[in-house]
C-alpha positions, 0 to 999 in steps of 0.5 A: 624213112625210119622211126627216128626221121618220123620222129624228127619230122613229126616234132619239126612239123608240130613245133614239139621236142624229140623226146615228145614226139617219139610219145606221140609216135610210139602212142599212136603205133602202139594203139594201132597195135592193140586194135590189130590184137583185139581183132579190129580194124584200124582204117585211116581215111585218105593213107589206108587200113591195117587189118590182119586174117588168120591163116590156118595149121596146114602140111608143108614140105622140107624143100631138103628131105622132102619130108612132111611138116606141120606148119602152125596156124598165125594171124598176118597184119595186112595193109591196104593203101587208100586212095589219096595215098597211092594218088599221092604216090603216082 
């Protein structure tokens, strides 16, 4: 499933327009987005948690050269599935 069979999904299940439930959709992805920046969680009781932890500069190494490089410090997005959903999945 991608972003445009959400969106038919979502305005066939909640009896809108496309053009209303791509709003919804977008609303709801951006907002889990800003939580993520700000640096908080966005837990969704029964599907799951998006949460993010940053990951420190560290040395890494050119499989090619061999030489030493500088890997920069970033913050990753996790995703920890809830229960209900991988109930629902096995």
């Amino acid at each position: 499933m991608n972003k445009g069979d959400l969106v038919d999904v979502v305005a066939s299940a909640a009896d809108i327009t496309k053009s209303q439930a791509a709003d919804a959709v977008n609303a709801v992805f951006d907002n889990i987005q800003k939580t993520l920046k700000k640096g908080d969680k966005a837990a969704f009781v029964g599907f799951g948690t998006f949460s993010t932890s940053r990951r420190a500069a560290r040395d890494g190494r050119n499989p090619r050269t061999g030489e030493t490089i500088k890997i920069a410090a970033k913050t990753l997005v996790k995703f920890k599935a809830g229960k209900g959903l991988t109930d629902s999945v096995n």
